[in-house]
Structure formats: structure tokens, C-alpha cells
mmCIF file of the N, C-alpha and C atoms, coordinates in Angstrom:
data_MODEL
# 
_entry.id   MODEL 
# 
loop_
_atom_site.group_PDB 
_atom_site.id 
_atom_site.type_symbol 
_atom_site.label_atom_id 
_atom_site.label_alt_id 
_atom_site.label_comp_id 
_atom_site.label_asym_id 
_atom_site.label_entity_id 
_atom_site.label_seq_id 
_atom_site.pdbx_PDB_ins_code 
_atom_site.Cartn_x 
_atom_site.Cartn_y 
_atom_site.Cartn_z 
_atom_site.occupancy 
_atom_site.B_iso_or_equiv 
_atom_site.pdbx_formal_charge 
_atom_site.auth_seq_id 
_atom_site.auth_comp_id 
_atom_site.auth_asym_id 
_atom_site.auth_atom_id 
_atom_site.pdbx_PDB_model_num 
ATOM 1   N N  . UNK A 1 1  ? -17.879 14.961 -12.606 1.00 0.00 ? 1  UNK A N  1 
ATOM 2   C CA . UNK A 1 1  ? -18.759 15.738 -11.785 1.00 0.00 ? 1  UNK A CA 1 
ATOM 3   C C  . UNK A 1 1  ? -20.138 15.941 -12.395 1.00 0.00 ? 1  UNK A C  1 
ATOM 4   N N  . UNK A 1 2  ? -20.180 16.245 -13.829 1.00 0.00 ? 2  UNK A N  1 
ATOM 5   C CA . UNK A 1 2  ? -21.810 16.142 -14.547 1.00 0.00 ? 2  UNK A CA 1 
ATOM 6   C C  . UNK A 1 2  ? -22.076 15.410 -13.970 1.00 0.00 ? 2  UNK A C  1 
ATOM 7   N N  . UNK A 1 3  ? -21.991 13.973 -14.089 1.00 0.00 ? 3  UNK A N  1 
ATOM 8   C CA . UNK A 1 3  ? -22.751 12.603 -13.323 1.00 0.00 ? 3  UNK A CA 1 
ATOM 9   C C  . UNK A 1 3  ? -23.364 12.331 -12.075 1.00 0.00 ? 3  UNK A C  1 
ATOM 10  N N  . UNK A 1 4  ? -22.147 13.560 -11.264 1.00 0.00 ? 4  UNK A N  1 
ATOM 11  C CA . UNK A 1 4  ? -22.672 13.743 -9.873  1.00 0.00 ? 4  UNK A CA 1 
ATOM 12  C C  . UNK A 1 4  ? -23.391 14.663 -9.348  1.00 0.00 ? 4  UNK A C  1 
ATOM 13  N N  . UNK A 1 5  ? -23.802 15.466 -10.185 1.00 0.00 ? 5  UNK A N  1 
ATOM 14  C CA . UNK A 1 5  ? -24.783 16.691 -9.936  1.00 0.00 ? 5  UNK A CA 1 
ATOM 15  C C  . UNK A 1 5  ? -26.005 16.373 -11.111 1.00 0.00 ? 5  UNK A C  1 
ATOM 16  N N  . UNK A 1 6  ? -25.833 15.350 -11.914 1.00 0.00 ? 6  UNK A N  1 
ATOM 17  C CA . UNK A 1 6  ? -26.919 15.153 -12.645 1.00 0.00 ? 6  UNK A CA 1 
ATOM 18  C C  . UNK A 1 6  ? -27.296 16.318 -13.550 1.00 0.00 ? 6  UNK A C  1 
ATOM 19  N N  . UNK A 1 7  ? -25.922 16.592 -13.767 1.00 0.00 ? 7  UNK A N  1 
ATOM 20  C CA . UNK A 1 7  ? -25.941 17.890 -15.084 1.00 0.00 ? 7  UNK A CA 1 
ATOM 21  C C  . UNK A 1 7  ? -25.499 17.621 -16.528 1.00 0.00 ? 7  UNK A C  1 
ATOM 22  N N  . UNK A 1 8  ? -25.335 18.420 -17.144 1.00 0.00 ? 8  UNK A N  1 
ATOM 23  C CA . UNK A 1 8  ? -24.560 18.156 -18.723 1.00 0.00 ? 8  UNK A CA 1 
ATOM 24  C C  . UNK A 1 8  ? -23.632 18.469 -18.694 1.00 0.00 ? 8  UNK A C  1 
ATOM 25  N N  . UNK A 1 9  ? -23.315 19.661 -18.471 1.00 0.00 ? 9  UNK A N  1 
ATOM 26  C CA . UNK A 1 9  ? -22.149 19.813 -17.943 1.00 0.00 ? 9  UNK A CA 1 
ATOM 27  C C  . UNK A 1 9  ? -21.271 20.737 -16.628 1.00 0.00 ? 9  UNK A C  1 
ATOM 28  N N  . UNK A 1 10 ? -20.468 20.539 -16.468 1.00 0.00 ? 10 UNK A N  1 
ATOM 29  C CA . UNK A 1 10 ? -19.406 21.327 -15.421 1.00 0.00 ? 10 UNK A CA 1 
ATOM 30  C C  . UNK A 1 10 ? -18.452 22.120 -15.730 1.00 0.00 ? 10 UNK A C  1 
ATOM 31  N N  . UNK A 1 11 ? -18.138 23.181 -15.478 1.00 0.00 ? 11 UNK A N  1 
ATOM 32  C CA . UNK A 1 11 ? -17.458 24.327 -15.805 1.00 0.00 ? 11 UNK A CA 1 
ATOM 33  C C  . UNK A 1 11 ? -16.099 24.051 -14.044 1.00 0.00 ? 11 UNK A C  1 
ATOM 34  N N  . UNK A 1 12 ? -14.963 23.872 -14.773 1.00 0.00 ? 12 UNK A N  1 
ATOM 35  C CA . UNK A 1 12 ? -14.303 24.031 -13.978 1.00 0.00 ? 12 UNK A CA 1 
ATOM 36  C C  . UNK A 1 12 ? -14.020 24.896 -12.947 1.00 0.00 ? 12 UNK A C  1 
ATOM 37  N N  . UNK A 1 13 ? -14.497 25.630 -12.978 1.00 0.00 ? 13 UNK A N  1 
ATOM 38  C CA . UNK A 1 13 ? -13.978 26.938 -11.936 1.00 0.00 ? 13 UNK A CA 1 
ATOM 39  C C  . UNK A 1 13 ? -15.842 27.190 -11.080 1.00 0.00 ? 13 UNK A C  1 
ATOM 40  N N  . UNK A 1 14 ? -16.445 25.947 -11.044 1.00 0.00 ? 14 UNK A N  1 
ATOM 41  C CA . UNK A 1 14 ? -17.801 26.137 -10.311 1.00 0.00 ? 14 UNK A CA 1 
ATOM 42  C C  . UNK A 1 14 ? -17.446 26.107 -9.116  1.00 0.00 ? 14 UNK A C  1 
ATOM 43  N N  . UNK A 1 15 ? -18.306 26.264 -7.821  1.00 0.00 ? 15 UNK A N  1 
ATOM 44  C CA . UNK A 1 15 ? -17.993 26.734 -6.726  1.00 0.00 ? 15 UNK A CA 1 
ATOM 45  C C  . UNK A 1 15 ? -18.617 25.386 -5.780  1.00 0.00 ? 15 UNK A C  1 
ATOM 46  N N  . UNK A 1 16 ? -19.036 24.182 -7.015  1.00 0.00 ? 16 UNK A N  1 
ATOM 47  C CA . UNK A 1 16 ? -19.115 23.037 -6.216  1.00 0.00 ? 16 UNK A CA 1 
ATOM 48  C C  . UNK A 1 16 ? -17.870 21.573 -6.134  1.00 0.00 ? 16 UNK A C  1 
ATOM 49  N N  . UNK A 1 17 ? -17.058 22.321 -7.146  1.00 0.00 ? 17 UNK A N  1 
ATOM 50  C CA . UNK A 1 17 ? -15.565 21.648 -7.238  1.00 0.00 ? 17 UNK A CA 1 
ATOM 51  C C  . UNK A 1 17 ? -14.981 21.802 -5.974  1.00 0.00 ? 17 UNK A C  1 
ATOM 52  N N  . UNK A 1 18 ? -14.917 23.204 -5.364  1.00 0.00 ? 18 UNK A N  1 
ATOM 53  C CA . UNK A 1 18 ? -13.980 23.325 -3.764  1.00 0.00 ? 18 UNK A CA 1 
ATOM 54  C C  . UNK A 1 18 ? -14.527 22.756 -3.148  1.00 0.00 ? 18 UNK A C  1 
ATOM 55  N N  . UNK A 1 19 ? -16.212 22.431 -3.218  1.00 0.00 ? 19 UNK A N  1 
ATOM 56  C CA . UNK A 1 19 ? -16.949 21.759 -1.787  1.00 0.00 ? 19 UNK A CA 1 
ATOM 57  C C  . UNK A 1 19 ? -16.490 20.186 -2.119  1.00 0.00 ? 19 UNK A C  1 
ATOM 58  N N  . UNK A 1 20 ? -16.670 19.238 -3.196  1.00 0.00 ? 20 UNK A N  1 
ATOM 59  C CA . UNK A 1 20 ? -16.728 18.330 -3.371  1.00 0.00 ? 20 UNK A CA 1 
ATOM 60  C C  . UNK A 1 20 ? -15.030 17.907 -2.714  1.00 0.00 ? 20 UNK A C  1 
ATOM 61  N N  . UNK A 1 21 ? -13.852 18.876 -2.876  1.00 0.00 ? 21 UNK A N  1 
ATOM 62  C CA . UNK A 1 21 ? -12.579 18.497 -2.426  1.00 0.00 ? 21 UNK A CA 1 
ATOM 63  C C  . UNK A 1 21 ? -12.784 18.303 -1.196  1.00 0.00 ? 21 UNK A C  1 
ATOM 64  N N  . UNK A 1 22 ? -13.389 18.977 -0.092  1.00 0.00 ? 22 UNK A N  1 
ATOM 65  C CA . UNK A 1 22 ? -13.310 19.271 1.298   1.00 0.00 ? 22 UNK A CA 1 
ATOM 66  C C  . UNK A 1 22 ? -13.456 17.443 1.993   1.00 0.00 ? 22 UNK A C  1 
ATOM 67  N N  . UNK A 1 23 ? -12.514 17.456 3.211   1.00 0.00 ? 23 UNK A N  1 
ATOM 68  C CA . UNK A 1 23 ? -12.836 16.317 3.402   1.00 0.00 ? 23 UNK A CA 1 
ATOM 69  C C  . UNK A 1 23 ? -14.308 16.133 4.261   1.00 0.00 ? 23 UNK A C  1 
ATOM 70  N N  . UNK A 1 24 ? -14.963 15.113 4.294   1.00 0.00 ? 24 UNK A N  1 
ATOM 71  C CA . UNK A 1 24 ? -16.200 14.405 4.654   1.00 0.00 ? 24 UNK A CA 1 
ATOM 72  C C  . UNK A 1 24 ? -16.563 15.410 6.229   1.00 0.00 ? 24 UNK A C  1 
ATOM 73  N N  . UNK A 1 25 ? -15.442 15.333 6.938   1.00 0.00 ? 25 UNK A N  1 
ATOM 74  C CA . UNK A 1 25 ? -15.704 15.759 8.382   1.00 0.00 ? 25 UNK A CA 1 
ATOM 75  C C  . UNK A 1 25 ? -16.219 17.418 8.152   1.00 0.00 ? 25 UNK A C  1 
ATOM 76  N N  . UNK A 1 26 ? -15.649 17.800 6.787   1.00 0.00 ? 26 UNK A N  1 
ATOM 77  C CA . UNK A 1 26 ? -16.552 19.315 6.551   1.00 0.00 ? 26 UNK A CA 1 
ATOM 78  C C  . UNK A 1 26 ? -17.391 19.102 5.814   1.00 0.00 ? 26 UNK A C  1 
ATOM 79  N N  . UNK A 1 27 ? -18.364 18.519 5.204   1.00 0.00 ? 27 UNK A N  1 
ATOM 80  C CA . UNK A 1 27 ? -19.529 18.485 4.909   1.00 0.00 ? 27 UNK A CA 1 
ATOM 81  C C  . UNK A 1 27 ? -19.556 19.087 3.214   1.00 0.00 ? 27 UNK A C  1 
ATOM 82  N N  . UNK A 1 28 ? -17.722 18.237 2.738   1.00 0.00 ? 28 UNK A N  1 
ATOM 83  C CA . UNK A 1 28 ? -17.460 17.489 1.836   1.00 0.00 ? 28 UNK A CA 1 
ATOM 84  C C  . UNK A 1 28 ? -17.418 16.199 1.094   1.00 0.00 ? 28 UNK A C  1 
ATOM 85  N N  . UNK A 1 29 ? -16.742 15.854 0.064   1.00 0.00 ? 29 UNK A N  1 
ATOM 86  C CA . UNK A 1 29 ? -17.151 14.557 -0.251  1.00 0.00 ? 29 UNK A CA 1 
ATOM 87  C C  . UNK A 1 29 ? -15.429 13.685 -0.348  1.00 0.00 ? 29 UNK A C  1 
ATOM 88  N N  . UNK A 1 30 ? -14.100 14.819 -0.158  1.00 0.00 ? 30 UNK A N  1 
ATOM 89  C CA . UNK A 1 30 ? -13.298 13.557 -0.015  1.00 0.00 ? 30 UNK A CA 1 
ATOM 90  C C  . UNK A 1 30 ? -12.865 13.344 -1.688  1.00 0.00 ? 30 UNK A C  1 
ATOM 91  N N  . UNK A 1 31 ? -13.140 14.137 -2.673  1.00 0.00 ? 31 UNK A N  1 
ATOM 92  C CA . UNK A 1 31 ? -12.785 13.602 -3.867  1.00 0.00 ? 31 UNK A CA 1 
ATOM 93  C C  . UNK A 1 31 ? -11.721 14.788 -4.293  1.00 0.00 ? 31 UNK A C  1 
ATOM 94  N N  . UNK A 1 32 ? -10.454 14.350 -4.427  1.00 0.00 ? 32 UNK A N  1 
ATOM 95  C CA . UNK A 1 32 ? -9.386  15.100 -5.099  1.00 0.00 ? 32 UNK A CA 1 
ATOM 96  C C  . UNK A 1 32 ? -9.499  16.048 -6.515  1.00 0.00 ? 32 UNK A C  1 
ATOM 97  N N  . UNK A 1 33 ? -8.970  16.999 -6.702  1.00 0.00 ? 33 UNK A N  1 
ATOM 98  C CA . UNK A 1 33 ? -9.420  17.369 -7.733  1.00 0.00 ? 33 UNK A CA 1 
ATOM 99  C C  . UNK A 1 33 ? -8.065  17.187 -9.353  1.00 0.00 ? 33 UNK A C  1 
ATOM 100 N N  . UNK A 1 34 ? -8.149  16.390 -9.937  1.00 0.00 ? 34 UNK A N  1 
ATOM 101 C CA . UNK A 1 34 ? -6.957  16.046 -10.461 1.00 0.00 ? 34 UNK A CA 1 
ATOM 102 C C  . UNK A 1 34 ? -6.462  16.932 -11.296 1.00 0.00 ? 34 UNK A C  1 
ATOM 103 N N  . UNK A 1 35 ? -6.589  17.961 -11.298 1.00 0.00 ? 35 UNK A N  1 
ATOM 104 C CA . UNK A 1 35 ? -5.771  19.151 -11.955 1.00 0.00 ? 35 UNK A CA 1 
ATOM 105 C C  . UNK A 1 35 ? -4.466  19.550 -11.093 1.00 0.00 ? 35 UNK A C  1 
ATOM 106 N N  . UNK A 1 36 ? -5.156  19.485 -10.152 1.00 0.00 ? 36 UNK A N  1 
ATOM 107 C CA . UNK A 1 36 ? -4.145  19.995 -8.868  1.00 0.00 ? 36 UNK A CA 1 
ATOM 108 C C  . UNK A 1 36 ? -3.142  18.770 -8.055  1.00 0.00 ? 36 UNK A C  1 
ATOM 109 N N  . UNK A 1 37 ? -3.536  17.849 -8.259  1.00 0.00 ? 37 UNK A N  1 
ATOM 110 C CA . UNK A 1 37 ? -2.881  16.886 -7.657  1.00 0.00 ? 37 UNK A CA 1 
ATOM 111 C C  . UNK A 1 37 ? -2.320  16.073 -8.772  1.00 0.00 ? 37 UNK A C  1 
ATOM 112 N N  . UNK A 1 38 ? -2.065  15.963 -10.400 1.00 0.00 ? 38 UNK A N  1 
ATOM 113 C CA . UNK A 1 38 ? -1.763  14.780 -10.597 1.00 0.00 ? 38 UNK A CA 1 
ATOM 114 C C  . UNK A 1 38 ? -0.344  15.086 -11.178 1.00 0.00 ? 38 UNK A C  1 
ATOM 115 N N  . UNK A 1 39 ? 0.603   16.143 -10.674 1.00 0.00 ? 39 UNK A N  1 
ATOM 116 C CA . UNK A 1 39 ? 1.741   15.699 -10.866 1.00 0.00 ? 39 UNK A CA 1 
ATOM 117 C C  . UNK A 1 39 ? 2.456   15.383 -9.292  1.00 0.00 ? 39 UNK A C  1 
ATOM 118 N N  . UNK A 1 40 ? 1.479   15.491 -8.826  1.00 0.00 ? 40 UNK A N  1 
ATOM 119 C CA . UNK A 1 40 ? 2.124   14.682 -7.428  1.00 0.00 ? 40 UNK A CA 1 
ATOM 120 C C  . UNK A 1 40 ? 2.213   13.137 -7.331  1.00 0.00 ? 40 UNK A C  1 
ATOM 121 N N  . UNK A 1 41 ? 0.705   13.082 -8.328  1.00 0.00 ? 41 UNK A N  1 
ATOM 122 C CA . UNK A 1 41 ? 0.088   11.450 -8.247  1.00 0.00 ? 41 UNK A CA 1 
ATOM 123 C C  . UNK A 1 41 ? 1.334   10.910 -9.154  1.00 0.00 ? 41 UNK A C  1 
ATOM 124 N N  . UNK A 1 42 ? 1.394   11.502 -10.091 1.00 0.00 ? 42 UNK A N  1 
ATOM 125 C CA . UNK A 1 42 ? 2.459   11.083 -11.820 1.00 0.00 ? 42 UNK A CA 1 
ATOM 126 C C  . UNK A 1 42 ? 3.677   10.696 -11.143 1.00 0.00 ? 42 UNK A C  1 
ATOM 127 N N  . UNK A 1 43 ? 4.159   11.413 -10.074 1.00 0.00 ? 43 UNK A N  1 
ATOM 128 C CA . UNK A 1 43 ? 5.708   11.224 -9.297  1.00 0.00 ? 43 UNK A CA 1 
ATOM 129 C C  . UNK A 1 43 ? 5.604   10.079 -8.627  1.00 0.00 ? 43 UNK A C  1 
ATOM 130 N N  . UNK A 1 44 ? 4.776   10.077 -7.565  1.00 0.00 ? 44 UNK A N  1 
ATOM 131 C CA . UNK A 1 44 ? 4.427   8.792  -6.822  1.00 0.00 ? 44 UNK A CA 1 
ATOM 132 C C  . UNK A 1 44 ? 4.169   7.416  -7.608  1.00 0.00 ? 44 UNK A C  1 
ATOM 133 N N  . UNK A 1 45 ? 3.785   7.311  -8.586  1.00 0.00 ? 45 UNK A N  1 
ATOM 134 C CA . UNK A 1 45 ? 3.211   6.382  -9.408  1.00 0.00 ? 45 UNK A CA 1 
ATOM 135 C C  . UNK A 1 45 ? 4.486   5.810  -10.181 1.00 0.00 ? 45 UNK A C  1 
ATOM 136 N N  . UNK A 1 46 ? 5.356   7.414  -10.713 1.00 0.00 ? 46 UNK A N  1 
ATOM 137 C CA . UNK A 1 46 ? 6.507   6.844  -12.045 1.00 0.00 ? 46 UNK A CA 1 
ATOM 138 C C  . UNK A 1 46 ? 7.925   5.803  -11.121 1.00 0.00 ? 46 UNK A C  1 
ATOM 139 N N  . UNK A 1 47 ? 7.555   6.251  -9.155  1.00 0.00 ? 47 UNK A N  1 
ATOM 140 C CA . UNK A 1 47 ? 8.778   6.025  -8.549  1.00 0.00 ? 47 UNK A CA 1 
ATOM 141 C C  . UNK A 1 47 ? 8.488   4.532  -7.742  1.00 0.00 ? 47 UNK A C  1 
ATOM 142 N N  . UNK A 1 48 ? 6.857   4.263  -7.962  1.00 0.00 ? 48 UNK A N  1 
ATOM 143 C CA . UNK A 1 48 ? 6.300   3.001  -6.964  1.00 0.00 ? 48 UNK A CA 1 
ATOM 144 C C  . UNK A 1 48 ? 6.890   1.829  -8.585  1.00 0.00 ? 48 UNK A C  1 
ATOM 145 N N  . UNK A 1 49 ? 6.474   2.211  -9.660  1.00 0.00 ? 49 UNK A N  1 
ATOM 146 C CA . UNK A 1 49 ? 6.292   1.641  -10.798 1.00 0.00 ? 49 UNK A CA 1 
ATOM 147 C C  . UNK A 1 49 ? 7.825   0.950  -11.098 1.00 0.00 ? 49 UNK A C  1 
ATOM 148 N N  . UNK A 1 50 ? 8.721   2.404  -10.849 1.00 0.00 ? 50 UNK A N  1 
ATOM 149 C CA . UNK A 1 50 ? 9.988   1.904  -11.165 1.00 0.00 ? 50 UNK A CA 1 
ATOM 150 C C  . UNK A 1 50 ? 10.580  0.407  -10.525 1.00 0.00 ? 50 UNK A C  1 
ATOM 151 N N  . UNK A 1 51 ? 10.089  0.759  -9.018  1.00 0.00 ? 51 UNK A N  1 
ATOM 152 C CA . UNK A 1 51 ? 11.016  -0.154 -8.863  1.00 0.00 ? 51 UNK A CA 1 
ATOM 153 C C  . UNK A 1 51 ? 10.249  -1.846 -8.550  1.00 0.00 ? 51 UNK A C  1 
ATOM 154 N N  . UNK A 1 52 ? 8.723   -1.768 -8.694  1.00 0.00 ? 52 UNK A N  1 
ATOM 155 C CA . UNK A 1 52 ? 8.276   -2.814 -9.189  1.00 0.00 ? 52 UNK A CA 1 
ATOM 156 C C  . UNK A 1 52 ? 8.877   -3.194 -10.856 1.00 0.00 ? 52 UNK A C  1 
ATOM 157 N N  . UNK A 1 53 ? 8.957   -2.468 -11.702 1.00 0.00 ? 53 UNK A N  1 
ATOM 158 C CA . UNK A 1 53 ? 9.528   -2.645 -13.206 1.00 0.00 ? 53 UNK A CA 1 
ATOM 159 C C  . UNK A 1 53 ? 10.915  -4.064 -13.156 1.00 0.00 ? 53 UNK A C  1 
ATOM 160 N N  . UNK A 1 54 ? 11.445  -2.647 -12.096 1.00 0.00 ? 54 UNK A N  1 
ATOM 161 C CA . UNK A 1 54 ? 13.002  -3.658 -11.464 1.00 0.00 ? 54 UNK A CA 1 
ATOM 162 C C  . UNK A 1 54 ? 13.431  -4.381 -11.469 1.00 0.00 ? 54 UNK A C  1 
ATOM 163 N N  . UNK A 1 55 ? 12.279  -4.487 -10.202 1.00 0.00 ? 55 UNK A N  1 
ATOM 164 C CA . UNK A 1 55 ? 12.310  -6.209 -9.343  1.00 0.00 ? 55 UNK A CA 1 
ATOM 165 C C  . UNK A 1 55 ? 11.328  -7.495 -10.655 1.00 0.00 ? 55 UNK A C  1 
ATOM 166 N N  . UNK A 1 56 ? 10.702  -7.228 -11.276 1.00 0.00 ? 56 UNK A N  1 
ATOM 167 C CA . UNK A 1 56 ? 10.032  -8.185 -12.301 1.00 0.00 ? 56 UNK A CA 1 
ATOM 168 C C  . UNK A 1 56 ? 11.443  -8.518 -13.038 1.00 0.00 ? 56 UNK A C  1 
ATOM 169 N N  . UNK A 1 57 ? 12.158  -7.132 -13.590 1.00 0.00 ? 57 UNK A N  1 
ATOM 170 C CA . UNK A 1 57 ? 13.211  -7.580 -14.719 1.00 0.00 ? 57 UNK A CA 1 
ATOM 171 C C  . UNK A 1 57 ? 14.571  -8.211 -14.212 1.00 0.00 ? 57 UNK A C  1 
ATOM 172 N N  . UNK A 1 58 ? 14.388  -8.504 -12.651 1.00 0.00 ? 58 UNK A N  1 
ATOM 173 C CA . UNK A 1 58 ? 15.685  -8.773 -11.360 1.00 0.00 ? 58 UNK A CA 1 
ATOM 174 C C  . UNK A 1 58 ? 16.781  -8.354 -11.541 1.00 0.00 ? 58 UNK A C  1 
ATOM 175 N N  . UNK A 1 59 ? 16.782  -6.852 -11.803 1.00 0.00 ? 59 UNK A N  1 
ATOM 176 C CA . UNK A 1 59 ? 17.715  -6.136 -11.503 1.00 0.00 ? 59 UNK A CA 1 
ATOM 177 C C  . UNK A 1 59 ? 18.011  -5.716 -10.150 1.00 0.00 ? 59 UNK A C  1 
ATOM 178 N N  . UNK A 1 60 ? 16.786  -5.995 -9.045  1.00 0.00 ? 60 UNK A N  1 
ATOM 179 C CA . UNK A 1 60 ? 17.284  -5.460 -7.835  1.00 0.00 ? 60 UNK A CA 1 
ATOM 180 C C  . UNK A 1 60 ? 16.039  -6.358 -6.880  1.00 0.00 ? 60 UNK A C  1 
ATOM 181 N N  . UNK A 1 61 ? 16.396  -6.647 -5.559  1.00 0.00 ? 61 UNK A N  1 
ATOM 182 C CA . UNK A 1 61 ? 15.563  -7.666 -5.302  1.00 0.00 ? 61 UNK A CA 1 
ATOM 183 C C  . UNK A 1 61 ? 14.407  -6.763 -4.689  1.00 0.00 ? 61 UNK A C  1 
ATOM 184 N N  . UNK A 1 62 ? 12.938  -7.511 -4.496  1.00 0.00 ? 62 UNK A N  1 
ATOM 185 C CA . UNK A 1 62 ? 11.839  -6.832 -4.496  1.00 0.00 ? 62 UNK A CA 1 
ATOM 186 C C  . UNK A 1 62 ? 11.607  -6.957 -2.903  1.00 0.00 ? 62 UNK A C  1 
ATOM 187 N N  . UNK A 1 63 ? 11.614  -5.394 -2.629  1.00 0.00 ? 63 UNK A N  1 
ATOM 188 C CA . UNK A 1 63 ? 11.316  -4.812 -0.698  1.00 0.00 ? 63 UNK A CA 1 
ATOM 189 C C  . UNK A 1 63 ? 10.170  -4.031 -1.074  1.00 0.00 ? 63 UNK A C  1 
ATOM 190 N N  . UNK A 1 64 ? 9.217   -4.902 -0.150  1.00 0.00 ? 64 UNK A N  1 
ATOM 191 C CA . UNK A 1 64 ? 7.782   -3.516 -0.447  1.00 0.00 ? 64 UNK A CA 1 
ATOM 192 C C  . UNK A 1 64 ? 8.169   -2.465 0.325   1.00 0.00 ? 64 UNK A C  1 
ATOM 193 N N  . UNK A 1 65 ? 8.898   -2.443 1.187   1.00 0.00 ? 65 UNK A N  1 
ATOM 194 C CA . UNK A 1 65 ? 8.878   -1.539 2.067   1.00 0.00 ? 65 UNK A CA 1 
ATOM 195 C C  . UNK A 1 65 ? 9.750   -0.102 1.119   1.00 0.00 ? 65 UNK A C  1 
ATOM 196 N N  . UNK A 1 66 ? 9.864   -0.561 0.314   1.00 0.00 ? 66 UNK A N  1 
ATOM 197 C CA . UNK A 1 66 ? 10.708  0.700  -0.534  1.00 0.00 ? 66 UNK A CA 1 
ATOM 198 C C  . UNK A 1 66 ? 9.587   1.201  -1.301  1.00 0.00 ? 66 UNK A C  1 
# 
């Protein structure tokens, strides 16, 4: 966020972190804030990963749809 406000730095708890989350149609920017989201992301990621891991080591045959 420095980079995007062209600052030094950013203090987490600024009041342009909630605007920057908001999506675009509110006169946000659409960018997640990864404090809050990345043990959702970590779950999704450890369970897409697994079973690509799987299917490379052919323990189970490879369905994208899973």
C-alpha cells in the first residue's frame, strides 16, 4: 500500500485499507486485505495443491473438476 499512496509508510489500521478492500462498483479498488483472508486463501491452496501433488505422484487420477 506505501507504493500505492506514494508514501513511506502504512500503518495498518489506516482508514484507506477499508476503502482500498471495497469492491470497484463502490468507489473501491477490489484489493483483498491479506490479514483477513489468508487462512481462507492457505485452505484453498493446501486442498487445490493436494490433489494436484496426487495426481503428478499417480496416486489418484487427475479431475480438474475436483
Amino acid at each position: 500500500m506505501p507504493a500505492l499512496f506514494d508514501e513511506s509508510s502504512f500503518e495498518e489500521d489506516d482508514y484507506r485499507r477499508s476503502i482500498t478492500e471495497l469492491p470497484v462498483r463502490f468507489c473501491g479498488l477490489g484489493i483483498p486485505n491479506p490479514t483477513t483472508s489468508s487462512a481462507a486463501n492457505y485452505e484453498a491452496s493446501t486442498l487445490v495443491c493436494s490433489h494436484l501433488i496426487q495426481a503428478v505422484q499417480g496416486t489418484i487420477p487427475f479431475r480438474p473438476a475436483e
